[in-house]
C-alpha positions in Angstrom: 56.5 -57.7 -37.3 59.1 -57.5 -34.5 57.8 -56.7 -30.9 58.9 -53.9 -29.6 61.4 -53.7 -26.6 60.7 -52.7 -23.5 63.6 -49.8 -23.7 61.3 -48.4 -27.0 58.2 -48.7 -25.0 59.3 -47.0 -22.0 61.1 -44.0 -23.9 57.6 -43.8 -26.2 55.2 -43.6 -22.9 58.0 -40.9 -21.3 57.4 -38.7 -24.5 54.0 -39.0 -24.4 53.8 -38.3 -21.0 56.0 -35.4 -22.1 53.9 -33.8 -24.4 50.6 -34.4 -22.2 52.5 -32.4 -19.8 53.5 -29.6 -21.7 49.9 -29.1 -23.5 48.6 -28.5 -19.9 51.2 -26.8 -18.8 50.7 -24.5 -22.2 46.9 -24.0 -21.1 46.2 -20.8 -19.3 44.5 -20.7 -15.8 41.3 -19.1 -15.4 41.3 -17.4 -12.4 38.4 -19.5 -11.7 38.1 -22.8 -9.0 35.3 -24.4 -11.6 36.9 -23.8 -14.6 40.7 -24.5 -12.9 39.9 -27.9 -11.2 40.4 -30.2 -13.9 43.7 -28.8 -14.9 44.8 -29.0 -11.5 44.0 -32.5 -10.1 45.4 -33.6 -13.5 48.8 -31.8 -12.9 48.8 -33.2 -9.0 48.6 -36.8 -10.4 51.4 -35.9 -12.5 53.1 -35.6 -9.3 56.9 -33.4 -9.5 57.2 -32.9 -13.1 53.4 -30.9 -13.2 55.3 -28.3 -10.1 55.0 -25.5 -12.5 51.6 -25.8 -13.6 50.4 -26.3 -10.0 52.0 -23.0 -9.2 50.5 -21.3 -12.4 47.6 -22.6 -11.2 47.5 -21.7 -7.8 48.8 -18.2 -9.0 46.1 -17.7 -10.8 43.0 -18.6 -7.8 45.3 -16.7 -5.2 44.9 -13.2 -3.5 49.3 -13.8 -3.3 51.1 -14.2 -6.0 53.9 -16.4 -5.3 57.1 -16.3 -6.9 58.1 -20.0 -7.2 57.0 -23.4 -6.2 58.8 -23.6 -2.9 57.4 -20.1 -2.0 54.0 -20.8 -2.7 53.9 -24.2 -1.1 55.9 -23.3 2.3 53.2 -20.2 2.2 49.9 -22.1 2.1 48.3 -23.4 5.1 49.8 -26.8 5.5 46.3 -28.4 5.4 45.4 -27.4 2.5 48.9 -28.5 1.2 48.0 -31.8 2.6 44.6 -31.8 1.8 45.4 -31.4 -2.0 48.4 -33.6 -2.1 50.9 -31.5 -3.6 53.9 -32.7 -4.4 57.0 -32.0 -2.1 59.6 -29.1 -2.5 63.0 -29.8 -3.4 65.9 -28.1 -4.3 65.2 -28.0 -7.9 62.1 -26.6 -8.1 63.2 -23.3 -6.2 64.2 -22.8 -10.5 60.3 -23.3 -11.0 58.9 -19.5 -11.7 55.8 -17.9 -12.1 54.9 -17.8 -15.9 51.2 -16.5 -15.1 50.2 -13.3 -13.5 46.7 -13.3 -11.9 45.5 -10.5 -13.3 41.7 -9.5 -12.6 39.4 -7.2 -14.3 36.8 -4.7 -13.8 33.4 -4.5 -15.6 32.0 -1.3 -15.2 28.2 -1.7 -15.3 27.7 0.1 -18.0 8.9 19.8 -21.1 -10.9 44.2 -30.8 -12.4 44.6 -27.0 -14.5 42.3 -24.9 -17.9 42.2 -24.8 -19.4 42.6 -21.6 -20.1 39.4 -21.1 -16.5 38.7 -21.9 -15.5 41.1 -19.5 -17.0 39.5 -16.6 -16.4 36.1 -17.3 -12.4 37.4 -17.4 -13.0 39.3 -14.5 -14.6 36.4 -12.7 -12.3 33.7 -13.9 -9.5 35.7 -13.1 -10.8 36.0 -9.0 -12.2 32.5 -8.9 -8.1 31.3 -10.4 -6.7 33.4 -8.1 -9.1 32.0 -5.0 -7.6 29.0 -5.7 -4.2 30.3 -5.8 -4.4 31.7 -2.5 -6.2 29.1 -1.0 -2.9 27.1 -2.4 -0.1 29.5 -1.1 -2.1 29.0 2.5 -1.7 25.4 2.0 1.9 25.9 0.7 3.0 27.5 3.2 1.8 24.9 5.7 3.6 22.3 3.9 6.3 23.9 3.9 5.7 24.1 7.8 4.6 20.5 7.6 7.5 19.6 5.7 10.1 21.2 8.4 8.8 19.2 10.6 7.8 15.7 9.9 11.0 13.9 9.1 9.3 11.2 6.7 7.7 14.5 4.6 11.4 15.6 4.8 13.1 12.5 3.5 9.9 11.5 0.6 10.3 14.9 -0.7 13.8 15.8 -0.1 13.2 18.3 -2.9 10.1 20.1 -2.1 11.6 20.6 0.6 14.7 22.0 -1.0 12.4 24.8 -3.3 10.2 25.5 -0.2 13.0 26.3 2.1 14.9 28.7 -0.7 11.5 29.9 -2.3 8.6 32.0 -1.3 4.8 31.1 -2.8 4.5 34.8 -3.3 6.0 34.7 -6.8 3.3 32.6 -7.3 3.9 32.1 -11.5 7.9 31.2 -11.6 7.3 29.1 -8.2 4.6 26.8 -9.1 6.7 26.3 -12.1 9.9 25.3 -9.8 7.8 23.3 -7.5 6.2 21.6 -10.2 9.6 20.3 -11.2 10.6 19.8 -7.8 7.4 18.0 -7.2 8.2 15.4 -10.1 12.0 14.7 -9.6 10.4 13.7 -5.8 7.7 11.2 -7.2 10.1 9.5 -9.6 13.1 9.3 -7.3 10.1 8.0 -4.5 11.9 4.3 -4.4 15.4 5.5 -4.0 14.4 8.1 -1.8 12.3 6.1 0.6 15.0 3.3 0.4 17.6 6.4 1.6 15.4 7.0 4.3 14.9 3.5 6.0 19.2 2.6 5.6 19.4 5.9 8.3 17.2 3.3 10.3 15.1 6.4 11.5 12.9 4.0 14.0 16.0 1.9 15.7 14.8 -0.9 14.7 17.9 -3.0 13.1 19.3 -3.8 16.4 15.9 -5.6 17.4 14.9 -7.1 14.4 17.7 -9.1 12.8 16.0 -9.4 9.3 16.0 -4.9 8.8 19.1 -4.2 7.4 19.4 -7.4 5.1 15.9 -7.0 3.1 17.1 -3.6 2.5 20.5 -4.5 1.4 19.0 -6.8 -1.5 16.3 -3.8 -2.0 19.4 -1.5 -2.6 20.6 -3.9 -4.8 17.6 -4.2 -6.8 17.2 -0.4 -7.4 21.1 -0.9 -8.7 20.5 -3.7 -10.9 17.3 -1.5 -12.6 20.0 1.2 -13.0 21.7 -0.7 -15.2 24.8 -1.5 -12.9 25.4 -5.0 -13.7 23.8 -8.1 -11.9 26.8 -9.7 -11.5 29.0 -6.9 -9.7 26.2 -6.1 -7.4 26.8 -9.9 -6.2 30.2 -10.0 -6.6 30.4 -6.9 -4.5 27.5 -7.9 -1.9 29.8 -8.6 1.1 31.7 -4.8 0.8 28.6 -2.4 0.9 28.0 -0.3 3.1 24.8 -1.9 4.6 26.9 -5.0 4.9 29.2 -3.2 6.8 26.6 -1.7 8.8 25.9 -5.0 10.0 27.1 -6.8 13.1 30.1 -9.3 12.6 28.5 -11.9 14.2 24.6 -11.0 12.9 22.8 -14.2 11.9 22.9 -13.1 8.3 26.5 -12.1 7.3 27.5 -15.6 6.6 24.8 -16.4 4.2 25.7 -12.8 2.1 28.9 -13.5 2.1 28.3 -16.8 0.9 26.5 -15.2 -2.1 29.3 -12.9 -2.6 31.8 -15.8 -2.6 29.5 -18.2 -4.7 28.9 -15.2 -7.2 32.5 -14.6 -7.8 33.4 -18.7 -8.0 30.4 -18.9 -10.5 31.3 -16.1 -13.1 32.3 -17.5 -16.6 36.3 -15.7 -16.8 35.4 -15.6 -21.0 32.4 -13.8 -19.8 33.0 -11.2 -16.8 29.2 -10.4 -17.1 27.9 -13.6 -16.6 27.9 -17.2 -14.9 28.8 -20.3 -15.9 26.6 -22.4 -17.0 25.2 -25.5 -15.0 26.4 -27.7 -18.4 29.9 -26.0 -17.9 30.0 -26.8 -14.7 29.2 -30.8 -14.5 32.2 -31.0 -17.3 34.5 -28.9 -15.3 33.9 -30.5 -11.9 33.4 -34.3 -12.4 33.9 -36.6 -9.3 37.5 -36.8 -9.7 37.8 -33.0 -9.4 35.4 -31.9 -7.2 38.7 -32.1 -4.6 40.8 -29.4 -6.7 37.9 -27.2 -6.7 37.6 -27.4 -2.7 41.4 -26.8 -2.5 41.6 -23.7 -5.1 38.0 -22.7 -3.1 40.2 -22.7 0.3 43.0 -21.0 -1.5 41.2 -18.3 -3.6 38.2 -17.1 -0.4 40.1 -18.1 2.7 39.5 -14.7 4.3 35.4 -14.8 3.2 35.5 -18.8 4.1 36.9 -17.8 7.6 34.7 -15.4 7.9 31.5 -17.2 7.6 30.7 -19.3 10.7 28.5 -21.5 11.9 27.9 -22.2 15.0 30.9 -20.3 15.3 32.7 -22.5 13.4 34.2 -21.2 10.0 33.4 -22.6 6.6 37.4 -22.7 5.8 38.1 -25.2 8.7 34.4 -27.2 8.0 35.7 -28.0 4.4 39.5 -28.8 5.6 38.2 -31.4 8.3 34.8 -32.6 7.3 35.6 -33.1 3.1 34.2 -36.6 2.1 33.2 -36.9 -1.6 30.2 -38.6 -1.0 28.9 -36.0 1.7 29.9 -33.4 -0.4 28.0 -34.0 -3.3 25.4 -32.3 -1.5 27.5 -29.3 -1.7 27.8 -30.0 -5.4 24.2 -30.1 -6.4 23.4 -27.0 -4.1 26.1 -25.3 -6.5 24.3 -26.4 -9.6 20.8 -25.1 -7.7 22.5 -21.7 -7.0 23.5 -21.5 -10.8 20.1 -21.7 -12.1 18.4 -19.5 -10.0 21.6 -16.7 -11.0 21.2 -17.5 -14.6 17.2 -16.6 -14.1 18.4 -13.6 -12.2 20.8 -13.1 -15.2 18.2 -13.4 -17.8 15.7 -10.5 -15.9 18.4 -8.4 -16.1 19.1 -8.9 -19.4 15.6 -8.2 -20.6 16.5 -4.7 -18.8 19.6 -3.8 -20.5 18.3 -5.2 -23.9 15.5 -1.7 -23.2 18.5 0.6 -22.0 20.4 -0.1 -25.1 17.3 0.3 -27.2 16.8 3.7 -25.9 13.1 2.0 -24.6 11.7 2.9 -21.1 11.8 0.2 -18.1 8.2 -1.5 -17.1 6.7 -1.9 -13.9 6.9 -6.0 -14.7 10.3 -6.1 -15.6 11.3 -4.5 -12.5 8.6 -6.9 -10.5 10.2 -9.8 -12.7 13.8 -9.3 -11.6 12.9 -8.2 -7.9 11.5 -12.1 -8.0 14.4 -13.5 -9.6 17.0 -11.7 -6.7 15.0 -13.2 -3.9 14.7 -16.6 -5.3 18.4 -16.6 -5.3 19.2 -15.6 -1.8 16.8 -17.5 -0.8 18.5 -20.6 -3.0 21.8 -19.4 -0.8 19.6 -18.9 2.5 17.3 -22.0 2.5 19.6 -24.6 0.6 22.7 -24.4 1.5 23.7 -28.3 2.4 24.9 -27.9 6.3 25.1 -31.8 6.8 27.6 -31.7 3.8 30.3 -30.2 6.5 29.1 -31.5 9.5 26.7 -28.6 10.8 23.4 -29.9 12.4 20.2 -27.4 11.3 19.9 -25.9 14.2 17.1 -23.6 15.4 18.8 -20.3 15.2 19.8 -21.2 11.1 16.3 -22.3 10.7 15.3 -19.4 12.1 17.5 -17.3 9.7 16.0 -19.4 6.6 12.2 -18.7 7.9 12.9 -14.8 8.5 14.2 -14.5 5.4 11.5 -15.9 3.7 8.6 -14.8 5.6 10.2 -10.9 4.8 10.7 -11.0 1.1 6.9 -10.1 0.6 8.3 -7.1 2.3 11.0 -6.7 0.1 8.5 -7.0 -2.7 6.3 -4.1 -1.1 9.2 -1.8 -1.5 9.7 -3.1 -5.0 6.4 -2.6 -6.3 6.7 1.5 -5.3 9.9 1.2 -7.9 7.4 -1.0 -10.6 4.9 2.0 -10.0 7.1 4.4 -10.9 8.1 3.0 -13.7 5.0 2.0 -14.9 3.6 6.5 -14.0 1.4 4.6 -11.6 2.4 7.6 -9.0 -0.6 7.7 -7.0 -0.2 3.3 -6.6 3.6 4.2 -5.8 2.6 6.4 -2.7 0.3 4.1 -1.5 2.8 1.3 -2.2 5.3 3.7 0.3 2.5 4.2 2.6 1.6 0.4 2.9 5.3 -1.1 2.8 6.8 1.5 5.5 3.3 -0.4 7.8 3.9 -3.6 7.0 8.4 -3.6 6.7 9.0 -1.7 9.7 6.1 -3.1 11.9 6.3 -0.6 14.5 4.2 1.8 16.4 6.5 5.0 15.6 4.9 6.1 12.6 2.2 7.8 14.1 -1.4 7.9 12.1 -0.8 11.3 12.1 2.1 11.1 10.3 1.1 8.3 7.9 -2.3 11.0 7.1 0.1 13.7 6.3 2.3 11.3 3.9 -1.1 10.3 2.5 -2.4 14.0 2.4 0.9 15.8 1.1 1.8 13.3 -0.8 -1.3 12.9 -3.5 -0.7 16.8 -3.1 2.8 16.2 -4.7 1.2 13.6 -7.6 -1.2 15.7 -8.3 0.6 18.6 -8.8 3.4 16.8 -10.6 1.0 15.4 -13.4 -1.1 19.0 -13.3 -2.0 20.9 -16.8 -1.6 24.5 -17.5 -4.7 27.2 -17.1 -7.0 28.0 -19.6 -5.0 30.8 -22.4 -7.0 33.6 -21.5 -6.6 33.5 -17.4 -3.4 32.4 -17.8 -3.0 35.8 -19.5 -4.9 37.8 -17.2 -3.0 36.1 -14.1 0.1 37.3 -15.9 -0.9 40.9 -16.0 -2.5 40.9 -12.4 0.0 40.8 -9.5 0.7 37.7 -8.3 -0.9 35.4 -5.4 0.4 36.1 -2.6 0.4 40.1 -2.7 -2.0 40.5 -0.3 1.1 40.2 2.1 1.8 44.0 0.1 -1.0 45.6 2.6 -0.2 43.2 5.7 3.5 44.5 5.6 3.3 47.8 4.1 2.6 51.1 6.4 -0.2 52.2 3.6 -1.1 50.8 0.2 -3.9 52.0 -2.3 -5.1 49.1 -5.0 -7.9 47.5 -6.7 -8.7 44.8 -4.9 -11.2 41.8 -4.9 -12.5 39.7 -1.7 -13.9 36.2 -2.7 -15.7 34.6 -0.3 -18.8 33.9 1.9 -21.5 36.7 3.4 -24.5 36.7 5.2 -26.7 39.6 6.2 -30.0 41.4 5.4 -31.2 42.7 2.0 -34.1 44.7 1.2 -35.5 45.5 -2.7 -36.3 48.9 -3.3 -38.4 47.8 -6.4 -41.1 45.0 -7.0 -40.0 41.6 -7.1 -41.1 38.2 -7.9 -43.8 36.8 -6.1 -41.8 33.8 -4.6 -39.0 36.7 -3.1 -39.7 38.7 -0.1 -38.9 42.1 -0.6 -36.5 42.1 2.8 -35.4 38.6 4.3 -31.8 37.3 5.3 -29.5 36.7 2.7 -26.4 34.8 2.4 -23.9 33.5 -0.1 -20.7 33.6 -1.8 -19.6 37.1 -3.3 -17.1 38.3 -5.1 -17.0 42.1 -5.0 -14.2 44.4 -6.7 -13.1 48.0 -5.8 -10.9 50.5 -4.7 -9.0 49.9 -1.1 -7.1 52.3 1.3 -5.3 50.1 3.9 -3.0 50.4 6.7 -0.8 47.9 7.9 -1.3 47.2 11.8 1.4 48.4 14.2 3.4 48.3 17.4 5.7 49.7 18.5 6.2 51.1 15.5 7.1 48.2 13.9 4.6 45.9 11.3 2.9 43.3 13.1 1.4 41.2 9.7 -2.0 42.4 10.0 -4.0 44.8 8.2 -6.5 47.5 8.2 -8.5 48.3 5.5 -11.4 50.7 3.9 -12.9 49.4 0.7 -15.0 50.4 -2.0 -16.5 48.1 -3.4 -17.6 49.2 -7.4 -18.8 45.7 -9.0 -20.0 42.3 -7.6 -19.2 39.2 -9.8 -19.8 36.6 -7.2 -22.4 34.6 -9.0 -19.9 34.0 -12.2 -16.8 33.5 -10.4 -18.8 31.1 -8.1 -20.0 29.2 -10.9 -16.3 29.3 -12.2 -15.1 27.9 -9.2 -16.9 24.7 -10.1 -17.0 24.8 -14.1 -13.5 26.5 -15.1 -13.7 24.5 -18.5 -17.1 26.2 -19.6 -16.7 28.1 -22.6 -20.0 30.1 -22.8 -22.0 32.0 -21.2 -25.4 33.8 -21.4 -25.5 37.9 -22.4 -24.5 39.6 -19.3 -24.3 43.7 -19.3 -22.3 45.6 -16.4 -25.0 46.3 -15.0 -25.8 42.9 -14.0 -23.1 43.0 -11.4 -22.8 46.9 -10.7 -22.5 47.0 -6.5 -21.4 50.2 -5.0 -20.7 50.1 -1.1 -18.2 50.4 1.4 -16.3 47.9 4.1 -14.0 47.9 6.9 -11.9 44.9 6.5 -9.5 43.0 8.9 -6.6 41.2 7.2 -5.7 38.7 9.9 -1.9 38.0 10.2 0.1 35.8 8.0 -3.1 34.9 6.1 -5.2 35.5 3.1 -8.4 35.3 5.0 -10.0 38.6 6.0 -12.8 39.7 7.7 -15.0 42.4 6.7 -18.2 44.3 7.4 -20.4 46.9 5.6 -23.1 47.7 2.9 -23.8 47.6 -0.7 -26.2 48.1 -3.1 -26.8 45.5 -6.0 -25.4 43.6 -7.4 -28.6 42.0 -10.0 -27.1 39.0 -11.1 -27.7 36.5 -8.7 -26.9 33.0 -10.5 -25.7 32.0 -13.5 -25.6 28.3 -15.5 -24.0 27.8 -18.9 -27.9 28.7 -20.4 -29.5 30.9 -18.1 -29.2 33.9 -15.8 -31.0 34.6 -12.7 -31.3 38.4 -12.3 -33.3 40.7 -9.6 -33.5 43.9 -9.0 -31.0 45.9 -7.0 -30.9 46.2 -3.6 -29.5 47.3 -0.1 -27.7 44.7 2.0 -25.7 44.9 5.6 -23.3 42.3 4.9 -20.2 40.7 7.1 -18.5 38.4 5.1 -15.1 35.9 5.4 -13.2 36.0 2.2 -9.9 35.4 0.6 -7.6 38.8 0.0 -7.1 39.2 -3.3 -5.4 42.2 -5.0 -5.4 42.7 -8.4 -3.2 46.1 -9.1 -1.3 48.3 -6.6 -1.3 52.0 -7.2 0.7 53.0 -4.4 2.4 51.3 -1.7 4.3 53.2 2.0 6.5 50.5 3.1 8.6 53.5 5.2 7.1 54.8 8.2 
């Protein structure tokens, strides 16, 4: 065999060398510093010949997109130039021309006649429902001037507040219907509208307490992630919110979210937009040799973010430029590989989330607690890990600080998450208390008053209960139909005269005095007092002056029956469906009353004298009945009309 000359060798090595070259020149860039590394500290070694795949390469990490080598290497800070090595520009290489566009995409993250008995039951169920009612409009109407007031009431129920500004409780049947609704829009929207509230910063607390605006900002980004908006975006995008923005240039935080941002973006696999490399695809991509090329396309690709996050007031950009030592910053390279993980567990929460959305499958409460735990763990990776010694920072007390903060406040972050876990889970009442609790403990401040945190409290389990309520009963939701609705005893308080059947349900006291024998154990005359129900004819007047309504009323009723004992006992056993034989005359009580409506109000106040009524309790299996007799009564009870013959709203 004849040895080979030295011309053959030297022509066989240049052709190899050759097609080495042209396979990596052939290979497209990623767009990615990771992924891009390798390529590129192979083409620098390959000194002039590789000019064109530097500058594809370079295209590809850069915000500029450069259109020849000369160009882009006269362009480029010069220490990076040197801190790379590139090769030098020459004459020839002004032919060199882009070949690769860096072209980026978006992922858009992806309801035959009664029996007497049955009379009086319907007749009693119907005062004892509409009691309530009334006693609710009262209490409506002092939400709503509750609600006007108390900015926190405002901004929980934003709207309630909407349907009680543009709605009156006096069409009592169509309103409680709207309010309902309104009622449970506000308790599922409670985590999105509380977190709403606190970015206004209603107690002025973000320019005293550093940690404020960032525990929201990754709260905000948890409700988005549960949306479905995808995990990686919200990163990607974490440094151009506006909460971000909202922060201070120089706060102690903006570095370290704008680290995530940039570390987010470095780490996302370009074959898989909605996801990061892995920590396997990473050690191959970024072996010793070109952990260099990384830092260089890093410089290239975030040199505004990387001059933007200082230290000590010193940027990141000029920290890797002047400090770069392979040994040192293998530090930097394992707190990459930490970051990773933690963003793949992130990435796998979120997952288990979409996997539900797509299967049409309602979010839990754990899945939400489960990826709230998986956001914090990795800021904090980015917050407490982040190698300063690699560039030459010393740890001092106001970045320790930072990492302590941090920490210390994401069990405030997870307060606020668990209201969002309640919600999902149609743990409502937990969810308020949850809102209650982690306004106390996130804010830590003396402007939320007890006052106000007893109405949230008050109003609030108003709003869940309300929200999760059942319909009435069939046959006094058909009488309530029929009737006029609660709230019409504003119809006498603003009318000039009005004639109606009417019933006042409330409390009496007086004498009474038998006119035939009783029982041994009741005297025949003695004070009385109880609750009464009685139903009649009234004549009233609305009060005046000036001519002009003043919301008051007065009134003359007649008072024909007294149903007091069954509409008491409905008041407390609604769901009863029996009760013993009663006959009309049971509850038969002529008399007569002056009444005073007092303004604005259901409540009146009335004094006068009846006769009867017999019926004096009632149980699901028994009656207590006595004879008839006289009474002076004054009693306090809630107006309730039931039809309106005639009304003179014209003076």
């Amino acid at each position: 065999m004849k040895n080979l000359s030295p011309t053959f060798l030297r022509s066989f090595i240049v052709i190899i060398s050759f097609l080495i070259c042209a396979k990596a020149g052939a290979q497209t860039p990623a767009g990615n510093p990771v992924v891009d590394a390798r390529i590129l500290a192979t083409a620098i070694a390959g000194g002039a010949s590789q000019k064109q795949v530097i500058l594809n390469i370079i295209n590809a990490n850069s915000p500029t997109h450069y259109s020849d080598y000369n160009a882009m290497r006269n362009a480029l800070d010069p220490k990076v130039v040197t801190f790379l090595g590139l090769p030098a520009a020459d004459a020839a290489s002004a032919q060199i021309k882009s070949t690769a566009m860096n072209v980026t995409g978006k992922v858009e993250a992806q309801g035959t006649s009664l029996s007497p008995t049955d009379g009086i039951d319907a007749l009693s169920s119907f005062i004892a429902d509409r009691f309530k009612q009334e006693i609710e409009i009262a209490f409506l109407d002092t939400l709503r001037a509750r609600i006007s007031r108390v900015r926190e009431l405002r901004n929980l129920f934003p709207a309630t507040y909407a349907v009680l500004q543009q709605n009156d409780p006096f069409q009592y049947t169509s309103f409680l219907e709207t309010l309902k609704e309104s009622l449970n829009k506000d308790v599922n929207n409670m985590p999105d509208d509380v977190g709403h509230f606190l970015e206004t910063d209603p107690y002025h607390l973000a320019a005293t307490k550093p940690w404020y605006m960032p525990t929201l900002i990754v709260y905000q980004d948890l409700l988005n992630i549960v949306k479905g908006q995808s995990v990686v975006s919200v990163l990607d995008t974490l440094n151009t919110g506006s909460l971000f923005k909202s922060m201070k240039a120089d706060t102690t935080y903006n570095p370290y979210f704008r680290m995530v941002a940039v570390f987010s973006r470095l780490l996302t696999n370009p074959d898989a937009p909605s996801a990061w490399l892995t920590t396997r695809a990473i050690s191959s991509d970024l072996g010793q040799d070109n952990f260099k090329a990384f830092c260089g396309l890093l410089l290239i690709k975030e040199k505004g973010e990387l001059q933007k996050i200082k230290f000590d007031n010193q940027p990141l950009y000029g920290l890797i430029l002047t400090n770069y030592d392979l040994n040192k910053f293998t530090g930097l390279y394992n707190w990459m590989l930490d970051v990773d993980q933690s963003l793949t567990q992130l990435l796998a929460s979120y997952s288990n989330i979409t996997l539900q959305y797509k299967a049409n499958k309602p979010i839990s409460g754990s899945q939400v607690i489960d990826c709230g735990n998986a956001l914090i763990a990795s800021v904090d990776t980015v917050f407490l890990g982040f190698p300063f010694a690699s560039v030459g920072v010393a740890l001092s007390p106001a970045i320790k600080k930072v990492q302590t903060d941090f920490s210390a406040n994401a069990n405030n972050i997870m307060v606020l998450v668990n209201i969002a876990a309640d919600v999902k889970d149609k743990n409502y009442g937990l969810a308020l208390v949850s809102g209650v609790n982690g306004m106390i403990n996130y804010l830590q401040t003396t402007n939320i008053t007890p006052k106000t945190l007893d109405l949230i409290s008050k109003y609030g389990n108003f709003a869940v209960a309300v929200a999760t309520a059942q319909s009435s009963a069939d046959m006094e939701t058909a009488l309530s139909s029929a009737a006029l609705p609660a709230g019409s005893y504003r119809i006498k308080r603003n009318s000039f005269f009005d004639i109606s059947l009417n019933a006042y349900a409330g409390v009496f006291g007086g004498v009474e005095s038998f006119s035939g024998s009783v029982p041994s154990n009741v005297k025949s005359s003695s004070a009385s007092a109880g609750f009464s129900a009685p139903v009649g004819l009234t004549f009233s007047w609305g009060s005046t002056k000036n001519d002009k309504l003043t919301g008051s009323s007065y009134t003359l009723f007649l008072s024909v029956v007294d149903v007091g004992a069954v509409t008491s006992f409905r008041l407390t056993h609604d769901a009863a469906s029996t009760l013993p034989n009663l006959t009309w005359g049971n509850v038969i009580a002529p008399g007569g009353y002056f009444v005073y409506g007092f303004k604005n109000s259901p409540l009146s106040l009335g004094f006068g004298a009846q006769y009867g009524p017999q019926l004096s309790s009632v149980s699901t299996t028994s009656a207590v009945t006595l004879p008839s007799a006289w009474s002076a009564r004054i009693f306090l009870a809630v107006d309730i009309p039931v039809f309106s013959f005639f009304t003179k709203t014209e003076n």
